[in-house]
N, C-alpha and C positions, 0 to 999 in steps of 0.2 A: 504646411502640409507634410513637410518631410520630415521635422521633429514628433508630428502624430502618427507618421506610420515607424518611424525606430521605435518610438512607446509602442506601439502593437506587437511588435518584432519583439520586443522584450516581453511583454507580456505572454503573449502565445509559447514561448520557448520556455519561460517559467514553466508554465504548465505540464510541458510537455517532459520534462523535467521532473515533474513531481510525479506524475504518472507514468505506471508499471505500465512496460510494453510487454508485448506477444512473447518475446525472449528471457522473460524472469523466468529464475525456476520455479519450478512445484511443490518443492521437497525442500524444507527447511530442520536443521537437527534441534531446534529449539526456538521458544520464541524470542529473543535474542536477536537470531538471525534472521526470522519470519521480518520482525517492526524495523528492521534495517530497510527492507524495501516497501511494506506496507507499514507503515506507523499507527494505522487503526486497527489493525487484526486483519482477517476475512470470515465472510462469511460462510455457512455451512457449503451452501454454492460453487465456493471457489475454489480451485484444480489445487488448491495450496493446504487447502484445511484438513488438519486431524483430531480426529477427538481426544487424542493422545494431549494436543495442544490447548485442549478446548480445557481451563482449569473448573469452569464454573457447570458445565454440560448445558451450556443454553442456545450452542448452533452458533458462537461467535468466537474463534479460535485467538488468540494474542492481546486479546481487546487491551486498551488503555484500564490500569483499574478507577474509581471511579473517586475524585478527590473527595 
């Protein structure tokens, strides 16, 4: 039982880890900076996006381009 909740422990803190809290900035000078903390882009939605950023104009700013 106690080796299943350290794997939880680990797991949970992974995640939390990979997700952007409330304390990211907004304002990125390039996408560069932006996929440093979102690695998928953002969408049009999010306090983070610029069209500025947006290379392709389809509402999804940094995206991965597409292999």
């Amino acid at each position: 039982m106690k080796t299943l909740c350290v794997i939880a422990a680990m797991i949970v803190s992974s995640l939390a880890l990979s997700a952007p809290t409330k304390g990211q900035p907004n304002y990125f000078a390039n996408c560069k900076a932006l996929n440093k903390v979102y690695p998928n882009g953002v969408a049009k939605s999010h306090p983070a996006y610029r069209l500025s950023l947006d290379r392709n104009k389809n509402g999804w700013a940094c995206e991965p381009k597409p292999r």
